[in-house]
N, CA, C and O atoms as a GROMACS GRO file, in nm:
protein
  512
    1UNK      N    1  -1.754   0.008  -1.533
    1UNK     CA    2  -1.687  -0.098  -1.458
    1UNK      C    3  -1.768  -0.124  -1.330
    1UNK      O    4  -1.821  -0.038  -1.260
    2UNK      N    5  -1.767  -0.284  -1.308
    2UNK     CA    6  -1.841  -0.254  -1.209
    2UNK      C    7  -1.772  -0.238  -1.052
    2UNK      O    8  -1.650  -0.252  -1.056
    3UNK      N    9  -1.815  -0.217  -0.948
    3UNK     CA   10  -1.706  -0.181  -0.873
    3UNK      C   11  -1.708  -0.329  -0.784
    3UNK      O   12  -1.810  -0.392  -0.757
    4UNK      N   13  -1.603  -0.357  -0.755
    4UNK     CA   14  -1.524  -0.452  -0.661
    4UNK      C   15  -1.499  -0.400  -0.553
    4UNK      O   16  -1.455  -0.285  -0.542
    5UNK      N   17  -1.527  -0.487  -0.450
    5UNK     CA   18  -1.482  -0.470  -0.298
    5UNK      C   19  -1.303  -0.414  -0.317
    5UNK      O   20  -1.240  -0.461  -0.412
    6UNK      N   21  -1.246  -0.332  -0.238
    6UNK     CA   22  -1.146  -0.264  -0.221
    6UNK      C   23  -1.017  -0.287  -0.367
    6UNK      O   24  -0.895  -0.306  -0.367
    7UNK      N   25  -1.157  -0.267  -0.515
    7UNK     CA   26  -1.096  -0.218  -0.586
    7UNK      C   27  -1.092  -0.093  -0.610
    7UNK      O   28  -1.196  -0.028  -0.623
    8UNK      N   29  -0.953  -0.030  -0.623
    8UNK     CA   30  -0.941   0.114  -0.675
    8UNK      C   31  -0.873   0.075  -0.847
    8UNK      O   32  -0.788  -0.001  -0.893
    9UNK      N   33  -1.002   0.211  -0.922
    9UNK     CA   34  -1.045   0.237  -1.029
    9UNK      C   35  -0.872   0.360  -1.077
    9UNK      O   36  -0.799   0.437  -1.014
   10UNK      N   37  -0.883   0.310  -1.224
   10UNK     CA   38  -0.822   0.434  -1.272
   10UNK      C   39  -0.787   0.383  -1.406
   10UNK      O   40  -0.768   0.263  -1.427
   11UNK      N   41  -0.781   0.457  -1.482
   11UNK     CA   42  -0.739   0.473  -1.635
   11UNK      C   43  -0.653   0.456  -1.689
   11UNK      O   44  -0.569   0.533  -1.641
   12UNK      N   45  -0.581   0.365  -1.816
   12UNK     CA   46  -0.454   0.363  -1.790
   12UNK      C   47  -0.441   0.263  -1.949
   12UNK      O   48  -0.484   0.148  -1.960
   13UNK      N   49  -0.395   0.316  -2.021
   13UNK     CA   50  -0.383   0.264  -2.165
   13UNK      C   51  -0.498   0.234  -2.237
   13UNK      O   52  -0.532   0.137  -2.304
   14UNK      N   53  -0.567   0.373  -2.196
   14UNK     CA   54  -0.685   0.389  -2.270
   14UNK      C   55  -0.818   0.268  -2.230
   14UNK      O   56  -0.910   0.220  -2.295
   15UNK      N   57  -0.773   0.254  -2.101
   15UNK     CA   58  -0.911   0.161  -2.066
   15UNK      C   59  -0.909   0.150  -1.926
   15UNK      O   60  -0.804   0.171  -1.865
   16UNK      N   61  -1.032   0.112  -1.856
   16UNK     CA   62  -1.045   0.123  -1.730
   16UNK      C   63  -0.982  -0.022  -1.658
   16UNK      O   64  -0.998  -0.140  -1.691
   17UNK      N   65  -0.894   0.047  -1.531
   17UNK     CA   66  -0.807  -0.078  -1.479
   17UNK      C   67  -0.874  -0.083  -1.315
   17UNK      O   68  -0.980  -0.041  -1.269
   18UNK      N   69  -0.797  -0.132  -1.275
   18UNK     CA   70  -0.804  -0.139  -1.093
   18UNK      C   71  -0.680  -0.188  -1.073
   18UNK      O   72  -0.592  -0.238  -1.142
   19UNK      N   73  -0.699  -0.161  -0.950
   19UNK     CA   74  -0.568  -0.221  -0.841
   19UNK      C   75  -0.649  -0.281  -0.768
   19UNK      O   76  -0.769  -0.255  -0.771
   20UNK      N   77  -0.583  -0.400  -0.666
   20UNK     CA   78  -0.674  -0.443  -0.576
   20UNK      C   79  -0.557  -0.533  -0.506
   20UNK      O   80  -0.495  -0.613  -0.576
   21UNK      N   81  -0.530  -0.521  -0.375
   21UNK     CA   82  -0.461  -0.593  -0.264
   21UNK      C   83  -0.534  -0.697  -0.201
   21UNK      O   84  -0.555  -0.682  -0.080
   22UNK      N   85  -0.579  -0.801  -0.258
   22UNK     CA   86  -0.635  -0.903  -0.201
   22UNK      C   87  -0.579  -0.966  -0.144
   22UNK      O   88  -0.473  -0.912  -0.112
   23UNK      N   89  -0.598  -1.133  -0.080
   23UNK     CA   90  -0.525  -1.166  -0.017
   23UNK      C   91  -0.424  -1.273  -0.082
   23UNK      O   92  -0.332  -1.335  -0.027
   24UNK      N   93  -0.474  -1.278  -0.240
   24UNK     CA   94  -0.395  -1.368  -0.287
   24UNK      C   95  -0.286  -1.277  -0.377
   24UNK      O   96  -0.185  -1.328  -0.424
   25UNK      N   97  -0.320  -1.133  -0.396
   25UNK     CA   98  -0.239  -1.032  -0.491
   25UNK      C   99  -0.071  -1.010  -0.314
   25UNK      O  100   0.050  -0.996  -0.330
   26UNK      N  101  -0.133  -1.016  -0.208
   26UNK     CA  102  -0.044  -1.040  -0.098
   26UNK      C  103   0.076  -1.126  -0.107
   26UNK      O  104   0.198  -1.111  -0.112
   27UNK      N  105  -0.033  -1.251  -0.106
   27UNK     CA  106   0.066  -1.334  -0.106
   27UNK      C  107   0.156  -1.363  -0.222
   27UNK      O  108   0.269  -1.412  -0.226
   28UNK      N  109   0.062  -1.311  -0.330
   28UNK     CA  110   0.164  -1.305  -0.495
   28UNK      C  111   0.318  -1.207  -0.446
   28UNK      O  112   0.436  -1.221  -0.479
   29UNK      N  113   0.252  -1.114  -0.360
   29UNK     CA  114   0.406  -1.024  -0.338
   29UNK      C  115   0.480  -1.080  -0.232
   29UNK      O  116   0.598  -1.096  -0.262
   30UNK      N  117   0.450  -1.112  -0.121
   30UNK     CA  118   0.530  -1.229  -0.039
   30UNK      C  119   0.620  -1.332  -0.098
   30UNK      O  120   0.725  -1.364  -0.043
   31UNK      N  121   0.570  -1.396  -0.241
   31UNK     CA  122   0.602  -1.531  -0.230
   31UNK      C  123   0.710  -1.493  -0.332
   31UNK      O  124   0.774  -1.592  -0.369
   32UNK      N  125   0.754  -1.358  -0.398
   32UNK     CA  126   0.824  -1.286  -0.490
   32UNK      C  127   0.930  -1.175  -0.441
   32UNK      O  128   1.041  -1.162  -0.491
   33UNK      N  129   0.876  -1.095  -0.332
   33UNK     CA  130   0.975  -1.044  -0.248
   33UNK      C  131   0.992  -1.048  -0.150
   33UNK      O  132   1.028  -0.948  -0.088
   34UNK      N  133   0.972  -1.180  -0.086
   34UNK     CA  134   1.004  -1.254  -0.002
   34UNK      C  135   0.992  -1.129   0.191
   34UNK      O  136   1.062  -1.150   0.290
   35UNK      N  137   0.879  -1.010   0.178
   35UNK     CA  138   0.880  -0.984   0.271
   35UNK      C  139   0.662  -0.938   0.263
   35UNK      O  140   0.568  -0.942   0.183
   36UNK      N  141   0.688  -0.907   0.384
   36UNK     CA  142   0.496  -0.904   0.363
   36UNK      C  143   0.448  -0.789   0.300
   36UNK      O  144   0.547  -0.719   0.283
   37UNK      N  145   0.344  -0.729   0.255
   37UNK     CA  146   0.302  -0.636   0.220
   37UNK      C  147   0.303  -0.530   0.311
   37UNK      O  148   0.305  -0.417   0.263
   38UNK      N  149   0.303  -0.548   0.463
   38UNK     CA  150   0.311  -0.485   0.540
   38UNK      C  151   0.422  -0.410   0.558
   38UNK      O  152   0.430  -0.288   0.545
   39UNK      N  153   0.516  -0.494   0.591
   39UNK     CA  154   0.659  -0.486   0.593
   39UNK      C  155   0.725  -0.408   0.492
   39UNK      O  156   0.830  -0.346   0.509
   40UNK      N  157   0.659  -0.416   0.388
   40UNK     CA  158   0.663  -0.325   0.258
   40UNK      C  159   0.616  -0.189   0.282
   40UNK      O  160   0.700  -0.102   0.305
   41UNK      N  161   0.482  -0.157   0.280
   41UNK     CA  162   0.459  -0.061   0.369
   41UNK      C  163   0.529   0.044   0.446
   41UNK      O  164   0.534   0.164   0.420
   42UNK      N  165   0.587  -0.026   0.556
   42UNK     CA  166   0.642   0.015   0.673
   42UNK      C  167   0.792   0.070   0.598
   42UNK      O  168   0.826   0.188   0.593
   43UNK      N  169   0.849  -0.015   0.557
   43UNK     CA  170   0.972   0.022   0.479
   43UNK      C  171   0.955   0.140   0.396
   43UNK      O  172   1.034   0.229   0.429
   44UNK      N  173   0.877   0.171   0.299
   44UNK     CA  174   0.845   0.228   0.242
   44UNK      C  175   0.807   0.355   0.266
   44UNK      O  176   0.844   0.442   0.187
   45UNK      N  177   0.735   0.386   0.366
   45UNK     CA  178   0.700   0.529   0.475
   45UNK      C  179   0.831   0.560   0.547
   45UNK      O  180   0.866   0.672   0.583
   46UNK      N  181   0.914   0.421   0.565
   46UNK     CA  182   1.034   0.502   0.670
   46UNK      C  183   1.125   0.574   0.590
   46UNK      O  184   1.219   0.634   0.643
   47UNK      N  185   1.108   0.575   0.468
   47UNK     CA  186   1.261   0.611   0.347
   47UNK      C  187   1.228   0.772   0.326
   47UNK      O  188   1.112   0.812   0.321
   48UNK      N  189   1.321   0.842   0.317
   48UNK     CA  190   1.320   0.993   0.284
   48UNK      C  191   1.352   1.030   0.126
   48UNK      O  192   1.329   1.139   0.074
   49UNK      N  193   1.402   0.929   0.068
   49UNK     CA  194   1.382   0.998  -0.073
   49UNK      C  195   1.288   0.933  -0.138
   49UNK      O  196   1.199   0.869  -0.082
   50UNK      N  197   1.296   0.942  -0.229
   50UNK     CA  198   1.153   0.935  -0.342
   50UNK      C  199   1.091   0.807  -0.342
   50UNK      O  200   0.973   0.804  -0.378
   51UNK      N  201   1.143   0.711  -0.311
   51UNK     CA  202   1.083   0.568  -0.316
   51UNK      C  203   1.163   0.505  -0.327
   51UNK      O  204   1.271   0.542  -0.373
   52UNK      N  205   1.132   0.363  -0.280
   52UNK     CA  206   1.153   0.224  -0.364
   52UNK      C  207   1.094   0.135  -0.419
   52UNK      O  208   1.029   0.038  -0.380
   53UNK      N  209   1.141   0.210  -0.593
   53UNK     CA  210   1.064   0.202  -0.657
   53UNK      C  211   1.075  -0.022  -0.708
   53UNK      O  212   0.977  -0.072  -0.762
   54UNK      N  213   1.142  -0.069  -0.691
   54UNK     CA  214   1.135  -0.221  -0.712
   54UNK      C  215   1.004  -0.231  -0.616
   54UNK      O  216   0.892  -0.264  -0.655
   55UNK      N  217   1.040  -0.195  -0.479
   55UNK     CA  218   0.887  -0.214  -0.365
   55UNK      C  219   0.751  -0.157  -0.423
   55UNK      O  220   0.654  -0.215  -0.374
   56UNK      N  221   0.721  -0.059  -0.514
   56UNK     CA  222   0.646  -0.014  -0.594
   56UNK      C  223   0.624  -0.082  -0.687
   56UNK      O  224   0.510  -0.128  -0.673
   57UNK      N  225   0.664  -0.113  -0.767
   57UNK     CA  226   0.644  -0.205  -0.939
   57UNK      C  227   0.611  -0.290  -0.887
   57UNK      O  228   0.521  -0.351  -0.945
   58UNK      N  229   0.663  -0.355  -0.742
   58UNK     CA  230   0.601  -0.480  -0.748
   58UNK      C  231   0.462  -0.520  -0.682
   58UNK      O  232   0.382  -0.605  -0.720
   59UNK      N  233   0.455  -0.429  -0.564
   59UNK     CA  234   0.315  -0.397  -0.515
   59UNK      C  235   0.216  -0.353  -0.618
   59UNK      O  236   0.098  -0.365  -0.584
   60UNK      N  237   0.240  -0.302  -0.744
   60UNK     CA  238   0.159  -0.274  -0.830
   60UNK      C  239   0.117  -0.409  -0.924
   60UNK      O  240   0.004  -0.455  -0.939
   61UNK      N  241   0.232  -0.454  -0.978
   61UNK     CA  242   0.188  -0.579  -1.033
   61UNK      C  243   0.126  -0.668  -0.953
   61UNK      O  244   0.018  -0.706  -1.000
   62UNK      N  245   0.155  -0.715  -0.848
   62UNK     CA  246   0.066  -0.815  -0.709
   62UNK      C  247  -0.098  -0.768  -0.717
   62UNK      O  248  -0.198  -0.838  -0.728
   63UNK      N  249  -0.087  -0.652  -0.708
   63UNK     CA  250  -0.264  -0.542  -0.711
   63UNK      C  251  -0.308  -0.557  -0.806
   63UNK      O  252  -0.427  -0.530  -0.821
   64UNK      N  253  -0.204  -0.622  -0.944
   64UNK     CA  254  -0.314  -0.592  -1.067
   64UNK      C  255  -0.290  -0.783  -1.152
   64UNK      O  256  -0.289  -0.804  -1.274
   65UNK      N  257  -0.277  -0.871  -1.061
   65UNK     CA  258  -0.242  -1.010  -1.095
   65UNK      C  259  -0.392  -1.056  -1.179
   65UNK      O  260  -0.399  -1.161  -1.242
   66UNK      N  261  -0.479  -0.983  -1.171
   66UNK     CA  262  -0.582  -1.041  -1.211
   66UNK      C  263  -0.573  -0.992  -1.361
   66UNK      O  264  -0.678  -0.999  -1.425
   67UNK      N  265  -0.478  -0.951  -1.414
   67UNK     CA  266  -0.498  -0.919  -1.577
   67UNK      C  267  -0.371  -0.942  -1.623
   67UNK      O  268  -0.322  -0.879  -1.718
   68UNK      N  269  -0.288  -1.068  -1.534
   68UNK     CA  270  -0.168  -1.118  -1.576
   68UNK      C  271   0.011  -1.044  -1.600
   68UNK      O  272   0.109  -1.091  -1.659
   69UNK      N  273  -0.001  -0.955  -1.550
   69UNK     CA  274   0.077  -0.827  -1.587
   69UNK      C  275   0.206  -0.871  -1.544
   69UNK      O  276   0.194  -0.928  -1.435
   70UNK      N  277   0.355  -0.868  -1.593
   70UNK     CA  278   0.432  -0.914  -1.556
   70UNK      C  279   0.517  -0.793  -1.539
   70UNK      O  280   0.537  -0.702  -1.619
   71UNK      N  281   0.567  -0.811  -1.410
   71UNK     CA  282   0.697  -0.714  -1.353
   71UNK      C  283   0.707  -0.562  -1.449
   71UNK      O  284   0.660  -0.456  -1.407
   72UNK      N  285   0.770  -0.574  -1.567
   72UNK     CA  286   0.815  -0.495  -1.652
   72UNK      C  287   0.684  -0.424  -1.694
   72UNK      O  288   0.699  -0.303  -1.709
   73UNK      N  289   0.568  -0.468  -1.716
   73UNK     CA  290   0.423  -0.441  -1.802
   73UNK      C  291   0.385  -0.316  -1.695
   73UNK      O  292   0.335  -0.208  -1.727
   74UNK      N  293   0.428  -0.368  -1.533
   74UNK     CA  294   0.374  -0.301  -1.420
   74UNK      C  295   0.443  -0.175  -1.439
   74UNK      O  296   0.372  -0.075  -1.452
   75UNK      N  297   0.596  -0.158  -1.444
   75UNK     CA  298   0.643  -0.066  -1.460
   75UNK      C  299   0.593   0.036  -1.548
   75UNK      O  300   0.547   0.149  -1.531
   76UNK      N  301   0.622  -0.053  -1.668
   76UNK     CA  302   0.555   0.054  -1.785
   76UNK      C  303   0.414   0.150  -1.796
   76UNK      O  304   0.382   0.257  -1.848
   77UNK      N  305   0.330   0.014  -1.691
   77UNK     CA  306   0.241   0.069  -1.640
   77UNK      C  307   0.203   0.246  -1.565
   77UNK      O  308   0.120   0.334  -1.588
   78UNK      N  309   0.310   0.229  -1.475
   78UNK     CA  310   0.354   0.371  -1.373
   78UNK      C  311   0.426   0.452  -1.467
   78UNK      O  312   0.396   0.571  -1.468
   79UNK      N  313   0.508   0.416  -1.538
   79UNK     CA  314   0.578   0.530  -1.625
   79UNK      C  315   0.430   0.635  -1.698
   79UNK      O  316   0.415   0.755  -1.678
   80UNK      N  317   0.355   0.559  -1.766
   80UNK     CA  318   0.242   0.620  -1.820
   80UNK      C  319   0.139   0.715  -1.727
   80UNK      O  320   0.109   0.832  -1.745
   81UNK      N  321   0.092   0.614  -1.610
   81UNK     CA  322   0.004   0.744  -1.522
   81UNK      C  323   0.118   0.803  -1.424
   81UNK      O  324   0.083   0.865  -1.324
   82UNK      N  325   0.248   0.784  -1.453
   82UNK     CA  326   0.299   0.900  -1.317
   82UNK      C  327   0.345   0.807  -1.224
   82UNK      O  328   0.303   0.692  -1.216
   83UNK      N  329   0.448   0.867  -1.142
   83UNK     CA  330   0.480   0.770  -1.000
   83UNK      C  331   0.397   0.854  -0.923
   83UNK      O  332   0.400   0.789  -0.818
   84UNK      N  333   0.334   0.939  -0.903
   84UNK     CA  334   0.292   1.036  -0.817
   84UNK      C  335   0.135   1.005  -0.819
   84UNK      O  336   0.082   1.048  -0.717
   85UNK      N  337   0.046   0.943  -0.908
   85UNK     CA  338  -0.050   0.907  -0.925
   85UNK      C  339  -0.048   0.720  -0.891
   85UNK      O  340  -0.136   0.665  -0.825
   86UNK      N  341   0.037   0.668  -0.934
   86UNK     CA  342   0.068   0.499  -0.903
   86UNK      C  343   0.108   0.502  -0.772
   86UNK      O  344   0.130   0.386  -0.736
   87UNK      N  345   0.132   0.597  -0.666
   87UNK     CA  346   0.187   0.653  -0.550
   87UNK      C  347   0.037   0.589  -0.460
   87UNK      O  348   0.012   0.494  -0.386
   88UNK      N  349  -0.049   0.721  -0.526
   88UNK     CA  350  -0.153   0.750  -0.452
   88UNK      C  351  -0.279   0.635  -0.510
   88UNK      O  352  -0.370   0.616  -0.429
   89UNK      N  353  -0.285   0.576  -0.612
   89UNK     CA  354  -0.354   0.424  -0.622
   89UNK      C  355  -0.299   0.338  -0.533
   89UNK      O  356  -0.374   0.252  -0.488
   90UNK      N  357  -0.174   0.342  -0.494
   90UNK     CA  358  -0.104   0.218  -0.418
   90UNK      C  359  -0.136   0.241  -0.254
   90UNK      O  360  -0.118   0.135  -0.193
   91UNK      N  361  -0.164   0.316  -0.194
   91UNK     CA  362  -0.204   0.413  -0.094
   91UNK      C  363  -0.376   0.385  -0.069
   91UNK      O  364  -0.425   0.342   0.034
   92UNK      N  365  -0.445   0.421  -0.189
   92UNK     CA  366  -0.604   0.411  -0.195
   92UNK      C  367  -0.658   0.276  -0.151
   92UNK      O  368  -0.755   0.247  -0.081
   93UNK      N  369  -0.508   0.151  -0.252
   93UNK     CA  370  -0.555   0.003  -0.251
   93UNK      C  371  -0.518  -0.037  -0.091
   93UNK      O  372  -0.589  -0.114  -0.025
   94UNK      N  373  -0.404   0.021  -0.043
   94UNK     CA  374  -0.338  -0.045   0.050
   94UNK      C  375  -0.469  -0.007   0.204
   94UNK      O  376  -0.496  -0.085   0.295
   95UNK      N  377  -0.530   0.145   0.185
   95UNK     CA  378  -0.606   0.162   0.269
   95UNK      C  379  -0.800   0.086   0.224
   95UNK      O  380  -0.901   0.140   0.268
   96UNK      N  381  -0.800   0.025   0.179
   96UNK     CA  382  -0.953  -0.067   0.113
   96UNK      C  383  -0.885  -0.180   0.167
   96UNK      O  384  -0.919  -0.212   0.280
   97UNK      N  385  -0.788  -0.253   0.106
   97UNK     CA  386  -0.740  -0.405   0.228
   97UNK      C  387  -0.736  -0.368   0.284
   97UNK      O  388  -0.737  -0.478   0.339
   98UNK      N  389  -0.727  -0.273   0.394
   98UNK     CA  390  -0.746  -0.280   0.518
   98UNK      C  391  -0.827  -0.119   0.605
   98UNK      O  392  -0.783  -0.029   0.677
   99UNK      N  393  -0.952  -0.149   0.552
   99UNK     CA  394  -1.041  -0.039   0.620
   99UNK      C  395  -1.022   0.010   0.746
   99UNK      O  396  -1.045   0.129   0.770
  100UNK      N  397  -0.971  -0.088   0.854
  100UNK     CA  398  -1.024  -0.100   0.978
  100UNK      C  399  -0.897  -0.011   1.062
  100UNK      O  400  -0.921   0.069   1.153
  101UNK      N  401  -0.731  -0.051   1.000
  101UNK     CA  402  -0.684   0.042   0.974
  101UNK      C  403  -0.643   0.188   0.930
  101UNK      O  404  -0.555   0.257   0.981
  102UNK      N  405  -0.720   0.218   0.835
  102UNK     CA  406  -0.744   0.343   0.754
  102UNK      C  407  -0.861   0.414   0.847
  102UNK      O  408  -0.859   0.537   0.858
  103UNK      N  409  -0.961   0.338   0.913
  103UNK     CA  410  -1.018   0.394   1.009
  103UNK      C  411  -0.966   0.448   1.145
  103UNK      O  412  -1.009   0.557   1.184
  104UNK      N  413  -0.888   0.389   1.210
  104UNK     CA  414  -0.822   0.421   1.282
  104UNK      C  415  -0.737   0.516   1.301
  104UNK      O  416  -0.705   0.571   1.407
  105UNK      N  417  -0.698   0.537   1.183
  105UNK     CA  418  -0.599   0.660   1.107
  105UNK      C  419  -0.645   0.751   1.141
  105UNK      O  420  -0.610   0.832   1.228
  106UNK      N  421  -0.806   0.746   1.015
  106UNK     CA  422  -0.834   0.904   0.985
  106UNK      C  423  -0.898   0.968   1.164
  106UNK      O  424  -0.916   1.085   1.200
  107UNK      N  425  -0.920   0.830   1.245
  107UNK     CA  426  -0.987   0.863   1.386
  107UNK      C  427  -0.846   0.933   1.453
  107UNK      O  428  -0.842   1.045   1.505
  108UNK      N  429  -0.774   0.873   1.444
  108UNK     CA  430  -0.612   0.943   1.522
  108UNK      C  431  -0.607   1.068   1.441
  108UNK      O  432  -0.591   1.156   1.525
  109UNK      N  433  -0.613   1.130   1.310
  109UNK     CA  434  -0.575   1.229   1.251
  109UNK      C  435  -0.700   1.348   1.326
  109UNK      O  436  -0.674   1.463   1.362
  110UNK      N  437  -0.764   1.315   1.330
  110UNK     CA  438  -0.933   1.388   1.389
  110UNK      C  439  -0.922   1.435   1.515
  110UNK      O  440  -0.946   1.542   1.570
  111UNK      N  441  -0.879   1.324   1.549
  111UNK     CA  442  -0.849   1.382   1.710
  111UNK      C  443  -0.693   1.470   1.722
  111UNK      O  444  -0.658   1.488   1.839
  112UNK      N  445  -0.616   1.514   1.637
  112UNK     CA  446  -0.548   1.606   1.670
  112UNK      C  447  -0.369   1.541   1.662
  112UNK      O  448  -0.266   1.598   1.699
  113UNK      N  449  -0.380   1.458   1.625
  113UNK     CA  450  -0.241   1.378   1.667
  113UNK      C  451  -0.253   1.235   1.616
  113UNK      O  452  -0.353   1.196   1.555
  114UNK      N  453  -0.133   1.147   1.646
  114UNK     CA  454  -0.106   1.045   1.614
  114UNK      C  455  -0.146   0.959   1.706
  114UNK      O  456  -0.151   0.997   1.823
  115UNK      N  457  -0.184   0.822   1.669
  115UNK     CA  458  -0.237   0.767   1.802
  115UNK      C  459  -0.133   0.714   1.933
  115UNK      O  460  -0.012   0.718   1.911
  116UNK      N  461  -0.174   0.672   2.048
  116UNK     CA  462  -0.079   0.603   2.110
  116UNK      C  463  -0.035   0.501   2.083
  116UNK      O  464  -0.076   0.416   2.004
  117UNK      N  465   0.081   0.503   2.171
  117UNK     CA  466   0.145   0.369   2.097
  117UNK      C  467   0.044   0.238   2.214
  117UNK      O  468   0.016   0.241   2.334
  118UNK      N  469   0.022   0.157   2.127
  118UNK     CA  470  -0.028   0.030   2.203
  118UNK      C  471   0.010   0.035   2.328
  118UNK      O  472  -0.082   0.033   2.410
  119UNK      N  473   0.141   0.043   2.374
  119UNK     CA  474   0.194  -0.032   2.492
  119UNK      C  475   0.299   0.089   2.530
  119UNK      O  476   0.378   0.119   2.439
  120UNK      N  477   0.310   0.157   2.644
  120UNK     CA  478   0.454   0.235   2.676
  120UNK      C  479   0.499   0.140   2.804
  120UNK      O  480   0.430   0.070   2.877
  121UNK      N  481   0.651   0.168   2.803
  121UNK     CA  482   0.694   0.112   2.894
  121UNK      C  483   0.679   0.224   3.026
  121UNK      O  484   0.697   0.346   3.025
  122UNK      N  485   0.632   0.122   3.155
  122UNK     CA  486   0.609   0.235   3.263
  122UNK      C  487   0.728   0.255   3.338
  122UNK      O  488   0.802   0.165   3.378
  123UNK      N  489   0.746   0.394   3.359
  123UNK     CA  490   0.818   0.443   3.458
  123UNK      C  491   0.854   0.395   3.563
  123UNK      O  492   0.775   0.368   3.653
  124UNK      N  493   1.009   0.374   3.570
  124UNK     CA  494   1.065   0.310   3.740
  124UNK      C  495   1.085   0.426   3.817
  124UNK      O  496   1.129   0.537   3.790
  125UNK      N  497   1.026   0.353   3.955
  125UNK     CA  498   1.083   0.484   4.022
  125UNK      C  499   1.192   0.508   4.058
  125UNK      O  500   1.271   0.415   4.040
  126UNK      N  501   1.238   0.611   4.110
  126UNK     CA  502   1.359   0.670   4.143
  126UNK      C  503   1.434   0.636   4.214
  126UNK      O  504   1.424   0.714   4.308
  127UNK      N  505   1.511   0.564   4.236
  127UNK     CA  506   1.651   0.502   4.363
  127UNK      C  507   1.646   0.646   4.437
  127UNK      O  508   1.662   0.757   4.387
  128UNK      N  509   1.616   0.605   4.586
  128UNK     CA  510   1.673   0.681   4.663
  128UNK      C  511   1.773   0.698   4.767
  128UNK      O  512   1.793   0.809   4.816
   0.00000   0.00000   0.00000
């Protein structure tokens, strides 16, 4: 296969597939669950049990629009390699759309901690 800009590779009914979060596999999931990929994301990291998995199937099908795959195909898709492997493709794709991010990351993880937040609110002083 040959490789594609922030396609991630993997195997999957006996033939080689990809995922890929482009900007039109985005907007395929925007214009379907009506929130951003980001927003998806974010939702998705804040939850403590196992997933949501509709936010999954569908970020997977959006990543894989280029071989027509409909909703249910996507699923069936993840049932076969694993949610725990369709986890970590969805993760691989989500950090290739956006390098610059994923850079930033692994630079905050390196240095020991999480990064700052953009903006803190400053301290009033004290009524005396």
């Amino acid at each position: 296969m040959n490789m594609i800009r922030g396609a991630v590779p993997f195997e999957a009914e006996g033939r080689e597939r990809f995922l890929r979060l482009t900007t039109n596999a985005q907007v395929r999931y925007q214009e379907r669950a009506g929130e951003t990929l980001v927003d998806a994301v974010v939702a998705m990291q804040a939850e403590a049990s196992q997933g949501d998995m509709l936010r999954l199937r569908r970020l997977i099908w959006a990543g894989m629009g280029h071989e027509g795959l409909s909703e249910d195909a996507a699923g069936d898709l993840i049932d076969e390699i694993g949610l725990a492997e369709a986890s970590r493709l969805l993760g691989d794709a989500i950090r290739a759309a956006f390098p610059e991010a994923a850079k930033a990351e692994a630079e905050a993880e390196d240095a020991g901690g999480n990064a700052p937040s953009p903006a803190k609110a400053k301290a009033k002083p004290a009524a005396v």
